[in-house]
KEKOL-708359 format. One record per residue: residue number from 1; x, y, z of N, C-alpha, C, CB in turn. Coordinates in nm, 3 decimals. Each point is the difference from the previous one (the first is absolute). Glycine has a CB too. Example, Ala and Ser with C-alpha at 12.3 -4.5 7.8 and 13.67 -1.06 7.14 Angstrom:
REM residues 2
{rec 1; {1.319; -0.569; 0.780}; {-0.089; 0.119; 0.000}; {0.090; 0.120; 0.000}; {-0.189; -0.117; 0.125}}
{rec 2; {0.154; 0.222; -0.197}; {0.082; 0.119; 0.006}; {-0.077; 0.109; 0.073}; {0.118; -0.063; -0.215}}
//
This chain:
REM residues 182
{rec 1; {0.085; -0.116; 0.000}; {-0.085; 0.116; 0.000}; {0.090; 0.123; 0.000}; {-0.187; -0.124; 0.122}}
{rec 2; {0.142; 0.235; -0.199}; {0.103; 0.097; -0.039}; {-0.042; 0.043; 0.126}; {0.042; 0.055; -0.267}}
{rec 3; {0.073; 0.071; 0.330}; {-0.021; 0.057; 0.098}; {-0.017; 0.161; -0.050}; {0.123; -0.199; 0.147}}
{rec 4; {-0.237; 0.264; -0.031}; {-0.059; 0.097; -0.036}; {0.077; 0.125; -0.052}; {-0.150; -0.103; 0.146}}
{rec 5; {0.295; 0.110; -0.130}; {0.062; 0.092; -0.040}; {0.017; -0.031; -0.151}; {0.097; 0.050; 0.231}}
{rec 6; {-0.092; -0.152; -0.267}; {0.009; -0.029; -0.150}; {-0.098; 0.077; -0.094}; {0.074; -0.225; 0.072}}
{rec 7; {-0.208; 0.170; -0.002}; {-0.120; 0.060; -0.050}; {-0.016; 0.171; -0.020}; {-0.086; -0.220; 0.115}}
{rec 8; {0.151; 0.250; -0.011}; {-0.008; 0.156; -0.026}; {0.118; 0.084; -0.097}; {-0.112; -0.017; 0.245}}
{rec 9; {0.238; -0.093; -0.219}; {0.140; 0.044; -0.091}; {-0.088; -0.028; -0.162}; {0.271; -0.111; 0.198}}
{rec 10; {-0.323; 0.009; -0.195}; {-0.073; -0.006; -0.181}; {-0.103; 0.072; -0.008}; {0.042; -0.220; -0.058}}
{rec 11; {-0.106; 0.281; 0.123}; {-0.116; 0.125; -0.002}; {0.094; 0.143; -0.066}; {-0.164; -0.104; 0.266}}
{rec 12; {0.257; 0.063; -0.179}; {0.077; 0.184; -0.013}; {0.070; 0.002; -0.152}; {0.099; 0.038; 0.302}}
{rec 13; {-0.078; -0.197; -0.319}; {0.106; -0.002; -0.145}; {-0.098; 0.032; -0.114}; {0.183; -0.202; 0.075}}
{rec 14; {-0.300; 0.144; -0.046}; {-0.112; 0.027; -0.103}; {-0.042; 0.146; -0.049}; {-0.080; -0.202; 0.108}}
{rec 15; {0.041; 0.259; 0.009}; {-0.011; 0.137; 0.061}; {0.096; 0.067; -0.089}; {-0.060; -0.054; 0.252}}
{rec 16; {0.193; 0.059; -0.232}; {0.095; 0.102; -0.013}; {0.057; 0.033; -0.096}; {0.021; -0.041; 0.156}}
{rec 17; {-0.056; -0.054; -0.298}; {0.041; 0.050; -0.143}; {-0.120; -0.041; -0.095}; {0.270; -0.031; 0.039}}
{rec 18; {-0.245; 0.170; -0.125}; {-0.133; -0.065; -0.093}; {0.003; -0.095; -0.061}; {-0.051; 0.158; -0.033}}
{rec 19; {-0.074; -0.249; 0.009}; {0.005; -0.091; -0.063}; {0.086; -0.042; -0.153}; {-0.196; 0.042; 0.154}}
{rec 20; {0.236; -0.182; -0.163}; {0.029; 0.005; -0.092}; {0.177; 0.020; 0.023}; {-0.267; 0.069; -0.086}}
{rec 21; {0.346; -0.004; 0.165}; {0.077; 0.101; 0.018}; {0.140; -0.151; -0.012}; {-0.180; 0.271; 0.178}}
{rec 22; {0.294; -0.218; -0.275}; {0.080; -0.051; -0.010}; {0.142; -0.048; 0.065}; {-0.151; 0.082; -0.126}}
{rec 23; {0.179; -0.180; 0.186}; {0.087; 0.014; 0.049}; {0.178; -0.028; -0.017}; {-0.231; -0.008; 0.083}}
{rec 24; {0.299; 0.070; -0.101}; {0.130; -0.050; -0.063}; {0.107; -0.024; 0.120}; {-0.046; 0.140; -0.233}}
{rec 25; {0.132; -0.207; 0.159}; {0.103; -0.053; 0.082}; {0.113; -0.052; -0.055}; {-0.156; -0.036; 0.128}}
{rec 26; {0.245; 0.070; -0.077}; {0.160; 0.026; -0.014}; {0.097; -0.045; 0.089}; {-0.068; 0.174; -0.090}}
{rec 27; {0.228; -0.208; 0.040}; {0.026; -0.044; 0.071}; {0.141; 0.097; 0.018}; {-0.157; -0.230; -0.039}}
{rec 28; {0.211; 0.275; 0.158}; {0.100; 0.079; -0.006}; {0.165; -0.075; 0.017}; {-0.203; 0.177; 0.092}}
{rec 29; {0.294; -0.104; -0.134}; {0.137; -0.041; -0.019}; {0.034; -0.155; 0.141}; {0.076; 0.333; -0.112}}
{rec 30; {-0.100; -0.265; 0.240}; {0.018; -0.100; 0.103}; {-0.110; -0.126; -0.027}; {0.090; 0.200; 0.177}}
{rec 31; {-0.143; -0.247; -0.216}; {-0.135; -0.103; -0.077}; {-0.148; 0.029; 0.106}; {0.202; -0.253; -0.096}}
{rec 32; {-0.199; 0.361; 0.110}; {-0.126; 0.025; 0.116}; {-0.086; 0.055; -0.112}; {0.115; 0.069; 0.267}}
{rec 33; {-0.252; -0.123; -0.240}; {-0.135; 0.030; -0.034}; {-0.027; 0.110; 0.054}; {-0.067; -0.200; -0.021}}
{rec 34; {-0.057; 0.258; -0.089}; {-0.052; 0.133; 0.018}; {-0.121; -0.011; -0.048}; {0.193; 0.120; -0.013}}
{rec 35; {-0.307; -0.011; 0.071}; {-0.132; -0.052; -0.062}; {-0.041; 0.155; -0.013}; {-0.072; -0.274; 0.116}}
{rec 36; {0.014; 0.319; -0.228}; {-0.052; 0.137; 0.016}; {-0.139; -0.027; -0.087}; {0.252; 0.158; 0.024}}
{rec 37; {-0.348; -0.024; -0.009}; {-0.097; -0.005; -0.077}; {-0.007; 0.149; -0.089}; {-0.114; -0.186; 0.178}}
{rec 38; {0.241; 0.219; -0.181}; {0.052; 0.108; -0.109}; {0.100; -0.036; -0.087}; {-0.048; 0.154; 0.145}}
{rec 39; {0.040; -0.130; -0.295}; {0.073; -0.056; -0.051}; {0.140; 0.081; 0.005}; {-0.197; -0.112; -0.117}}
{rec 40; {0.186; 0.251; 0.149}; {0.090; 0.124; -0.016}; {0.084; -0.029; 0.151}; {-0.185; 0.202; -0.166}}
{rec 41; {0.159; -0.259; 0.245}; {0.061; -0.071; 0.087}; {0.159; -0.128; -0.043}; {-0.292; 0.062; 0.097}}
{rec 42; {0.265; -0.142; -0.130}; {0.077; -0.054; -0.104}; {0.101; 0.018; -0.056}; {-0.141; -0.022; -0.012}}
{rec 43; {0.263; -0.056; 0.051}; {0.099; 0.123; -0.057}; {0.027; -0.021; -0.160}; {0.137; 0.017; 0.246}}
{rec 44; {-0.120; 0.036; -0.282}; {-0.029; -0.006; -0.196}; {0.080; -0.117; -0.054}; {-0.010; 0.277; -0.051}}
{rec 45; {0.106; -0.330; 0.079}; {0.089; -0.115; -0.035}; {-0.078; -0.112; 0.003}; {0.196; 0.093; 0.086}}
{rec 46; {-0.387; -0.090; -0.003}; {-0.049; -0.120; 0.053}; {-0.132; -0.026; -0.041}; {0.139; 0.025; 0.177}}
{rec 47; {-0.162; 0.143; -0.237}; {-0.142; 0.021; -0.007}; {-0.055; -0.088; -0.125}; {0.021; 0.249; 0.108}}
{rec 48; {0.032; -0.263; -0.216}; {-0.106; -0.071; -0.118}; {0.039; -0.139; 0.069}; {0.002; 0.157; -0.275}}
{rec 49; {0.064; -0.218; 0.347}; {-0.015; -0.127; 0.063}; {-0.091; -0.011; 0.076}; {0.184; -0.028; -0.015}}
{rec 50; {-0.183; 0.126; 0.126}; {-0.127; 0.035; 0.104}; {-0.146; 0.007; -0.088}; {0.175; 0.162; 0.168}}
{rec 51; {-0.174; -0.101; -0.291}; {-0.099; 0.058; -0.049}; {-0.082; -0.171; -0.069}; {0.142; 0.314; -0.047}}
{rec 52; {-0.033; -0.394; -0.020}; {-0.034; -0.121; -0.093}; {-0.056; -0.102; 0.135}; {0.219; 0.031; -0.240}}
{rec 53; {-0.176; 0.000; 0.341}; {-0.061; -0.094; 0.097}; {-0.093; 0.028; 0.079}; {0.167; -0.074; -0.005}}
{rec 54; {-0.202; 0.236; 0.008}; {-0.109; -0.005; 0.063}; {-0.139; -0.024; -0.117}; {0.140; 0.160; 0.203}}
{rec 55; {-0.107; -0.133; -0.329}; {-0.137; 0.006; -0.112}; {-0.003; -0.145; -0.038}; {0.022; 0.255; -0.121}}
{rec 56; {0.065; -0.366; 0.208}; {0.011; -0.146; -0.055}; {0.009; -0.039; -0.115}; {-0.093; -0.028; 0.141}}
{rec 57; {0.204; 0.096; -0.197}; {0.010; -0.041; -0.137}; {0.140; -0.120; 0.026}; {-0.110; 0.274; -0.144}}
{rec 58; {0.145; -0.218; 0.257}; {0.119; -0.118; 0.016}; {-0.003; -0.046; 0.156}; {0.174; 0.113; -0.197}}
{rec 59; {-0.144; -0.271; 0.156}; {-0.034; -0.058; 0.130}; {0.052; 0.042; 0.121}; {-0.028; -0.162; -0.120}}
{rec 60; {0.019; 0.127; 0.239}; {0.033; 0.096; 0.100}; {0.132; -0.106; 0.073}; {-0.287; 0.155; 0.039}}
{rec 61; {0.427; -0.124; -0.032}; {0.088; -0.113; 0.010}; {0.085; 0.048; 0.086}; {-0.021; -0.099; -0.208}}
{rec 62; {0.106; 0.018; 0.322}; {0.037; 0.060; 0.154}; {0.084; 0.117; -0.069}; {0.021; -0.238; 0.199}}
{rec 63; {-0.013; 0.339; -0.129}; {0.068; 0.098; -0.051}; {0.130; 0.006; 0.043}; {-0.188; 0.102; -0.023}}
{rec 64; {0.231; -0.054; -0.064}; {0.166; -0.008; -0.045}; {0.066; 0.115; 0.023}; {-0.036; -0.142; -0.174}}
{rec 65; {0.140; 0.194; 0.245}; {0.060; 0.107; -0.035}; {0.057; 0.062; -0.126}; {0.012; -0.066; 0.188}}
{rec 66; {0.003; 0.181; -0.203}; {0.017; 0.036; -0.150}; {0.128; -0.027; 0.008}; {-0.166; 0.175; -0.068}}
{rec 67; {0.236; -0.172; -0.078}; {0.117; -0.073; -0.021}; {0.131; 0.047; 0.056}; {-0.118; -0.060; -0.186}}
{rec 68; {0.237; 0.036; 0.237}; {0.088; 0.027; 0.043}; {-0.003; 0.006; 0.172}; {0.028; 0.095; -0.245}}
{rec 69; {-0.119; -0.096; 0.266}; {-0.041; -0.039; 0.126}; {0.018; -0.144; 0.051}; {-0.146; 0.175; -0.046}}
{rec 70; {0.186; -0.198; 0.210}; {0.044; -0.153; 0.024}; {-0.146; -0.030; -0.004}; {0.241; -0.022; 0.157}}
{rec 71; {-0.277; -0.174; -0.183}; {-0.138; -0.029; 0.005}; {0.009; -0.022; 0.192}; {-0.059; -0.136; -0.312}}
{rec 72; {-0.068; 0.151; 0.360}; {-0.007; -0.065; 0.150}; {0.012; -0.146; 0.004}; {-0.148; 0.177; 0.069}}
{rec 73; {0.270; -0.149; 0.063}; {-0.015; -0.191; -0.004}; {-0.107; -0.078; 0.049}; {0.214; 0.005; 0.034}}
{rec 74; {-0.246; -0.106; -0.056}; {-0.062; -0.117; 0.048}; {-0.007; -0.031; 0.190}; {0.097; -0.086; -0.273}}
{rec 75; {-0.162; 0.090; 0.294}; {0.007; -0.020; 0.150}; {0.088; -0.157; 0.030}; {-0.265; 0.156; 0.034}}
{rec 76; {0.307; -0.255; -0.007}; {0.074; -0.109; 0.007}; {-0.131; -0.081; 0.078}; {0.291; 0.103; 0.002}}
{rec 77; {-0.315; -0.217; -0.066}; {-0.101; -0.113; 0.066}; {0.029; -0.055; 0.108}; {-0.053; -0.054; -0.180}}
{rec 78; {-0.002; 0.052; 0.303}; {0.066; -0.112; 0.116}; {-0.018; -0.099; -0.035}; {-0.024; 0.088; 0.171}}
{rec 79; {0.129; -0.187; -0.118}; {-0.028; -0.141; -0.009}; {-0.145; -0.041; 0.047}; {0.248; -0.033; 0.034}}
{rec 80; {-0.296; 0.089; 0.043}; {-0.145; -0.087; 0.039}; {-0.130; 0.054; -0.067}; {0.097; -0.046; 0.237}}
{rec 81; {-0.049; 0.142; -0.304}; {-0.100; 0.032; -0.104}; {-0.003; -0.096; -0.125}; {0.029; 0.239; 0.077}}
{rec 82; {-0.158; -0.208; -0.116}; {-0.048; -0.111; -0.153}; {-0.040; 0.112; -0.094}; {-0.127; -0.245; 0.115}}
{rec 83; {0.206; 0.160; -0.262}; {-0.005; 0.094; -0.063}; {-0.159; 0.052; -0.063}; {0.258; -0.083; -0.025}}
{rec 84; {-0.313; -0.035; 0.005}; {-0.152; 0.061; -0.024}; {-0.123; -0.027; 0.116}; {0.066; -0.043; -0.261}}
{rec 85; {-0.130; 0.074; 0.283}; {-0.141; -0.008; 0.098}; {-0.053; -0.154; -0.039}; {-0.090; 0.294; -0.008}}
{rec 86; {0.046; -0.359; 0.124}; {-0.032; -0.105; -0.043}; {-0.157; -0.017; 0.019}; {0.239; -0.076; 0.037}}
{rec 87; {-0.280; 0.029; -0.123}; {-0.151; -0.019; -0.018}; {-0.094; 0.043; 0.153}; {0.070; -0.223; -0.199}}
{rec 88; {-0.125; 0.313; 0.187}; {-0.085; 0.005; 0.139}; {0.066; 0.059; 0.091}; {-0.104; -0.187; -0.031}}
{rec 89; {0.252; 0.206; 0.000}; {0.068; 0.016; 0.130}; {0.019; -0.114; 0.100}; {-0.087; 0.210; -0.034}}
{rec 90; {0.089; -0.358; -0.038}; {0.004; -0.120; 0.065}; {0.109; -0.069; -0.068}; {-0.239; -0.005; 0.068}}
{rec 91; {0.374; -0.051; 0.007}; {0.118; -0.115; -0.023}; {-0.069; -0.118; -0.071}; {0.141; 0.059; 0.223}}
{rec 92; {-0.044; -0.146; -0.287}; {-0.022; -0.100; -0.061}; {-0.016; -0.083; 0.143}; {0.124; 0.047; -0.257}}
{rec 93; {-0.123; -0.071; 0.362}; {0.002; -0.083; 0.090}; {-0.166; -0.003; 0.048}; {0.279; 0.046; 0.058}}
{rec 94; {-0.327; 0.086; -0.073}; {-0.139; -0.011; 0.051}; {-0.130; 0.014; -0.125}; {0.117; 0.112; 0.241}}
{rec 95; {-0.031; -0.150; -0.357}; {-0.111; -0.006; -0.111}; {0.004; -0.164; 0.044}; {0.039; 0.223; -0.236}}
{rec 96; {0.087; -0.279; 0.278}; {0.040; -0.209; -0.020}; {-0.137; -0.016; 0.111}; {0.370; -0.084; -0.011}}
{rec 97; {-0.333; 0.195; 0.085}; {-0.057; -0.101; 0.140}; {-0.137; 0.001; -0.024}; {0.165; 0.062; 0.196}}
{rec 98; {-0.230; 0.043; -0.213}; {-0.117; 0.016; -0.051}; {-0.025; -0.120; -0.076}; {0.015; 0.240; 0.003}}
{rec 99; {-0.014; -0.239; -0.149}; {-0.006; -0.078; -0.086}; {-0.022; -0.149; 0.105}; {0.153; 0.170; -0.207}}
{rec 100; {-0.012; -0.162; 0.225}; {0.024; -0.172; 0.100}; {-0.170; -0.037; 0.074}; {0.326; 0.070; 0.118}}
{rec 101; {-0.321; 0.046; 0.021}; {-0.090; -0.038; 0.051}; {-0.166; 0.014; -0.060}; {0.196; 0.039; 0.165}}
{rec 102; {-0.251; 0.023; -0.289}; {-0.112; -0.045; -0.031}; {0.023; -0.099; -0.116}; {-0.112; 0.207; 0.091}}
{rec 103; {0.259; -0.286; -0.097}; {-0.002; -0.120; -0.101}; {-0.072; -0.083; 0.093}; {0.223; 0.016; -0.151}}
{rec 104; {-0.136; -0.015; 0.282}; {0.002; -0.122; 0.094}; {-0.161; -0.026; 0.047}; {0.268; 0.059; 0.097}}
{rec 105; {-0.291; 0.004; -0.066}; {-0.143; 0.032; 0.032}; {-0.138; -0.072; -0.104}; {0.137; 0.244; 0.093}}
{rec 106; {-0.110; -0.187; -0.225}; {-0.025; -0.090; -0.121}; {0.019; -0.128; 0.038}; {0.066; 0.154; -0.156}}
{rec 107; {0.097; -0.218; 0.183}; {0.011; -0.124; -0.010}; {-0.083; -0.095; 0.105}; {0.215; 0.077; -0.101}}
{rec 108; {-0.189; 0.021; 0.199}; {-0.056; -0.061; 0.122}; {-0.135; -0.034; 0.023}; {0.159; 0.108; 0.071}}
{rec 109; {-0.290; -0.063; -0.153}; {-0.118; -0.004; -0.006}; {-0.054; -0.101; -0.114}; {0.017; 0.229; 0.104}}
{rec 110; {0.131; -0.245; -0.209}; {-0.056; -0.084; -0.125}; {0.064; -0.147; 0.091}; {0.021; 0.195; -0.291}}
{rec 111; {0.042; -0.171; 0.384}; {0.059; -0.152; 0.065}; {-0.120; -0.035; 0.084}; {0.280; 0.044; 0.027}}
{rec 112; {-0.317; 0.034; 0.055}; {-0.100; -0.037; 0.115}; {-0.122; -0.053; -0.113}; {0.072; 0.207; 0.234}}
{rec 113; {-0.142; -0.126; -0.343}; {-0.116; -0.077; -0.085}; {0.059; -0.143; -0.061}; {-0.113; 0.247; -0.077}}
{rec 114; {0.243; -0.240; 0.015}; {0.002; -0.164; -0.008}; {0.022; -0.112; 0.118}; {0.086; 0.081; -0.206}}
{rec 115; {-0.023; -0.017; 0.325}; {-0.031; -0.111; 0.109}; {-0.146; -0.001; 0.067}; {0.250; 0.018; 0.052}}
{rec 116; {-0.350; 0.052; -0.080}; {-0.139; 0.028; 0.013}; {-0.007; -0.150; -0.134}; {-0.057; 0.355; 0.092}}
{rec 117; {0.033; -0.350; -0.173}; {-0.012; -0.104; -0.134}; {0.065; -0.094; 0.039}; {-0.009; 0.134; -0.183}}
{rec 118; {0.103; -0.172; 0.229}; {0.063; -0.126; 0.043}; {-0.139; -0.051; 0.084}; {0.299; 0.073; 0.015}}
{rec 119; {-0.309; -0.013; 0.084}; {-0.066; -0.044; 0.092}; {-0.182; -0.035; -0.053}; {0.211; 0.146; 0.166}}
{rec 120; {-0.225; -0.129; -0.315}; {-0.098; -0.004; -0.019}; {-0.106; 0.131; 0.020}; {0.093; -0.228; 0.036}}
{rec 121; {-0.035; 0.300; -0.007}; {-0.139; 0.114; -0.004}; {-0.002; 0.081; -0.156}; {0.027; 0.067; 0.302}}
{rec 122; {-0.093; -0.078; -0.324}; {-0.029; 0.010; -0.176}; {-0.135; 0.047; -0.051}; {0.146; -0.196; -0.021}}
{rec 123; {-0.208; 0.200; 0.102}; {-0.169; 0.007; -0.050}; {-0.094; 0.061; 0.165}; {0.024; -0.280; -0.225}}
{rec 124; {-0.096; 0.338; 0.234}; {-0.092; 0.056; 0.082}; {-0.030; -0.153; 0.065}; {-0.100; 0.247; -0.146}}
{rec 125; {0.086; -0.255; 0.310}; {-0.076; -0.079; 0.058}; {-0.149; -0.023; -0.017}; {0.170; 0.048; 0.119}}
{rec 126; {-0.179; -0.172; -0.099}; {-0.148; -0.044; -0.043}; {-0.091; 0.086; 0.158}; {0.074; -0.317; -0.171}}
{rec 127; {-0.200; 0.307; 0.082}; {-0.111; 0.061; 0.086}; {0.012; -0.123; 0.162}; {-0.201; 0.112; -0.275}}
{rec 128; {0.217; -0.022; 0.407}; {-0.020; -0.137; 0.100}; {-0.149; -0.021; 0.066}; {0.260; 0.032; 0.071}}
{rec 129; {-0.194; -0.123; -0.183}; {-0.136; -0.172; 0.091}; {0.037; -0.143; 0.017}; {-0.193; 0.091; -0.123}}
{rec 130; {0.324; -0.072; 0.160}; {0.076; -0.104; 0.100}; {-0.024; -0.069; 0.156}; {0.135; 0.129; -0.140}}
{rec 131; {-0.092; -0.194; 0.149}; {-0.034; -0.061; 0.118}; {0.122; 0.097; 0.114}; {-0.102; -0.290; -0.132}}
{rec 132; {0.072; 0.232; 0.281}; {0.120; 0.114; 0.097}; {0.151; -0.079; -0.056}; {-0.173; 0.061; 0.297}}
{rec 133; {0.183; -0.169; -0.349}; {0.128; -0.063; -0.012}; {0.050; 0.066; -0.103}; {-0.048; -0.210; 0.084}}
{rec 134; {0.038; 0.269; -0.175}; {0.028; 0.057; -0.077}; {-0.012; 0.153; 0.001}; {-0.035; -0.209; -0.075}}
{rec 135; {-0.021; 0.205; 0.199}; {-0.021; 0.172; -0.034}; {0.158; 0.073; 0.052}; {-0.321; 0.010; 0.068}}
{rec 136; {0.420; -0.032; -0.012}; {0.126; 0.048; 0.028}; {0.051; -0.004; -0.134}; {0.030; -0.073; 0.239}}
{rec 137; {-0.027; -0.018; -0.313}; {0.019; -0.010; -0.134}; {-0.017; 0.119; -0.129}; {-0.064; -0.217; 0.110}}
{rec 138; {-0.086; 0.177; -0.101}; {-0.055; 0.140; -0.053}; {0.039; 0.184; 0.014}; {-0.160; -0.197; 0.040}}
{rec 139; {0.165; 0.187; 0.103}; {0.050; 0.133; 0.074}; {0.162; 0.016; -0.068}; {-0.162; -0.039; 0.268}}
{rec 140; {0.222; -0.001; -0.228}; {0.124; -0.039; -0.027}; {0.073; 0.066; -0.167}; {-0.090; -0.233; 0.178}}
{rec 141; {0.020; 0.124; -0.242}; {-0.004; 0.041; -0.185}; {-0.070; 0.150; -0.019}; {-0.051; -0.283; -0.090}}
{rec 142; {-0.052; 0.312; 0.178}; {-0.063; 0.127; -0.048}; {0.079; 0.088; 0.074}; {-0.237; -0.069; -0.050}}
{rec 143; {0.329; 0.110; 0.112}; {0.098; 0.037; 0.088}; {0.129; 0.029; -0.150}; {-0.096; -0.177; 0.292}}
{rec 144; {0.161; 0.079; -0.324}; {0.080; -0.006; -0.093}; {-0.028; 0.090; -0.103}; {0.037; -0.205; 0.065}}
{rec 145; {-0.184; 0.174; -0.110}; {-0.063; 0.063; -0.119}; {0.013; 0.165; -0.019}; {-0.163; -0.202; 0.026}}
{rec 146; {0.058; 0.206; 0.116}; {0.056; 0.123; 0.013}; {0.124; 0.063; -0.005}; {-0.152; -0.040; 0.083}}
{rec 147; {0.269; -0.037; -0.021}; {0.130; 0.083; -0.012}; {0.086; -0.051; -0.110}; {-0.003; 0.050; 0.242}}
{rec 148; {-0.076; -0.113; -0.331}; {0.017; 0.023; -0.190}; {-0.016; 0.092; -0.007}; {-0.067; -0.148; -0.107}}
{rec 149; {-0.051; 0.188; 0.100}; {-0.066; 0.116; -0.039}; {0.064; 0.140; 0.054}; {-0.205; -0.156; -0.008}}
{rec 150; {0.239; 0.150; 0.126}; {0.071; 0.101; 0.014}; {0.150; -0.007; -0.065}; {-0.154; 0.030; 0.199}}
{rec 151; {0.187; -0.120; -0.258}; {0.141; -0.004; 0.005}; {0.015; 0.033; -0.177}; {0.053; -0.200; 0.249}}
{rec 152; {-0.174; 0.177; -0.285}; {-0.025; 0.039; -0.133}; {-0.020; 0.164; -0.013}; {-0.109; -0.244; -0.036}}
{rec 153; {0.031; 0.279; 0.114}; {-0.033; 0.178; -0.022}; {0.102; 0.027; 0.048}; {-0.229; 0.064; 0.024}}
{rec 154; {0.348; -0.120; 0.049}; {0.117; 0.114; 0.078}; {0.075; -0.033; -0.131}; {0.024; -0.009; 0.318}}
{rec 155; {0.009; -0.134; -0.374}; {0.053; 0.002; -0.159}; {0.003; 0.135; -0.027}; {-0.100; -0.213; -0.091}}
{rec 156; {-0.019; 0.194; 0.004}; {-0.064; 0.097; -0.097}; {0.062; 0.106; 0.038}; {-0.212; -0.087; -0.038}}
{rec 157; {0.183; 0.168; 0.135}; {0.034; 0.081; 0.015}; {0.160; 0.042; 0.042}; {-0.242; -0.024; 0.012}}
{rec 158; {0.303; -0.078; 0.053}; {0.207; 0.006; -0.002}; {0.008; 0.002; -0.167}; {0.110; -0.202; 0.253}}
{rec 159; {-0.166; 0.158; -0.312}; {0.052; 0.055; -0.146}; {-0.070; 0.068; -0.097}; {0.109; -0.162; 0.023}}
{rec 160; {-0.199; 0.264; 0.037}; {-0.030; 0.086; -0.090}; {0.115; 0.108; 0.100}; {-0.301; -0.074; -0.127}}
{rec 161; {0.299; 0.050; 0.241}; {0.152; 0.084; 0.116}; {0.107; 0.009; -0.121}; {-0.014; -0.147; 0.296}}
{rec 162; {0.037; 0.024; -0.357}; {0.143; -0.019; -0.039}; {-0.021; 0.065; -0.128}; {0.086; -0.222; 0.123}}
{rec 163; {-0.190; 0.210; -0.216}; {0.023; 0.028; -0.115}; {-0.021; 0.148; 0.026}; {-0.057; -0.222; -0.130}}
{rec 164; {0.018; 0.318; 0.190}; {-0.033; 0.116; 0.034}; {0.123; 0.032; 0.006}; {-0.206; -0.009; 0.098}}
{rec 165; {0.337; -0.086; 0.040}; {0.126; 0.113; 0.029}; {0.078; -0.072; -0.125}; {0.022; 0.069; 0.313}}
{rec 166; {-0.024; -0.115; -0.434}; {0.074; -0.027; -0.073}; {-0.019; 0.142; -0.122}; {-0.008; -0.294; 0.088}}
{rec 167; {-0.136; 0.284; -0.097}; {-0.032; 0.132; -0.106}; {0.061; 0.119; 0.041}; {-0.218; -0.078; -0.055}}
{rec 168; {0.189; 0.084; 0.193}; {0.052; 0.128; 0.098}; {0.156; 0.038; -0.021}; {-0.174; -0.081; 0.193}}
{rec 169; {0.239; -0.054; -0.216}; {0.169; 0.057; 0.002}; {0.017; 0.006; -0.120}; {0.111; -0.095; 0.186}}
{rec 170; {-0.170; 0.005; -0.270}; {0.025; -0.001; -0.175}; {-0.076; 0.165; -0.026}; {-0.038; -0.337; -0.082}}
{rec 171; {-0.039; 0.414; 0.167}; {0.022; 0.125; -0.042}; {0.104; 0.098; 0.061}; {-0.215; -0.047; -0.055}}
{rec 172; {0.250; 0.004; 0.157}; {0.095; 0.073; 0.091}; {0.133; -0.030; -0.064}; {-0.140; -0.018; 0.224}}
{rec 173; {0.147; -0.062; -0.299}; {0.127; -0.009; -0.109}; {0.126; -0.097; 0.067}; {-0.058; 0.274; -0.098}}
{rec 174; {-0.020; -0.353; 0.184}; {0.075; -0.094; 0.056}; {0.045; -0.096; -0.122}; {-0.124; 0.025; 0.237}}
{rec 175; {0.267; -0.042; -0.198}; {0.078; -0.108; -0.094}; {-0.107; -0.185; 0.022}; {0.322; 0.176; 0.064}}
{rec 176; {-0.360; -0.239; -0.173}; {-0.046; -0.112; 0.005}; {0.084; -0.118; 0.080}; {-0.107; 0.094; -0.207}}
{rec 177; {0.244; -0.096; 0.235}; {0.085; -0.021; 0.028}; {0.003; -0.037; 0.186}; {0.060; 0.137; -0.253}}
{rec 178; {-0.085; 0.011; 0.278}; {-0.050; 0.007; 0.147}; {-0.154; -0.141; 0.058}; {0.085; 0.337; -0.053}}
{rec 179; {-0.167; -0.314; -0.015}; {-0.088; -0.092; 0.068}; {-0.008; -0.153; -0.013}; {-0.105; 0.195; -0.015}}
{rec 180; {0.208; -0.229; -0.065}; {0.052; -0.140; -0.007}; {0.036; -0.059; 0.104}; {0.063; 0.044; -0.176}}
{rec 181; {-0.083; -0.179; 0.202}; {0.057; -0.080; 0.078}; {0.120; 0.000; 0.019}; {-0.144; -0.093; -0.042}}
{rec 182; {0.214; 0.089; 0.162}; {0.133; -0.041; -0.050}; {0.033; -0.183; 0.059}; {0.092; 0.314; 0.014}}
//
């Protein structure tokens, strides 16, 4: 949430030149930026550069000191810096784990329905009109059934989980690489 001084700093910027109103920019001998909204400001060595970039006829590209001038150096990378941003602002370690734990989860629910099937639960329990010897029986299987059934909708749903955070990083520009097994 922007904070309220923002709101009023872009009121005043709006406010304070007429519309439309051009802005140029230049770069001086030491490589420091300048921003004016006069072109007669400008020192003349800069102005049809200033002028071609503010009417966008030419793309707008980091600015350069004019020639004979040293360029600014490069700030030096720390070692514990990365050179590009990584998806989300998230390491390859917590796209794995992710991934990992709603694979496992998957696996773990498609294991529990086939040892559910081992055991024969496969089909809805019959209507009871059994005798009491059988009725632990009955209870029992309809017990199971049920936690088919649940073990089926939590399925379903651990992998619409998974296919969701797979789309999610395949837009976040996660390497395919990352959510592999290892």
């Amino acid at each position: 949430m922007a904070r309220p001084g923002a709101w009023v700093a872009l009121a005043l910027a709006l406010l304070a030149g007429p519309a439309g109103a051009e802005i140029y920019r230049w770069v001086d001998a030491q490589g420091r930026e300048h921003f004016t909204t006069r072109l007669e400001d400008v020192p003349p060595a800069d102005r049809e550069r200033a002028r071609a970039e503010a009417a966008g006829r030419r793309s707008i590209q980091r600015a350069q000191p004019r020639s004979g001038a040293a360029p600014r150096p490069r700030p030096a990378r720390k070692p514990w810096q990365v050179e590009e941003p990584e998806p989300e602002g998230r390491d390859e370690t917590w796209w794995r784990d992710e991934h990992a734990s709603r694979l496992d989860r998957v696996r773990e629910l498609e294991a529990r329905i086939a040892e559910l099937e081992e055991l024969g639960v496969t089909q809805p329990p019959a209507p009871r009109h059994v005798s009491n010897a059988s009725s632990r029986r009955w209870h029992r299987y309809r017990s199971r059934w049920r936690e088919r059934q649940r073990a089926e909708s939590d399925l379903r749903s651990a992998r619409g989980s998974l296919d969701r955070f797979e789309e999610r990083a395949r837009r976040a520009g996660v390497p395919p690489g990352w959510l592999r097994p290892r």
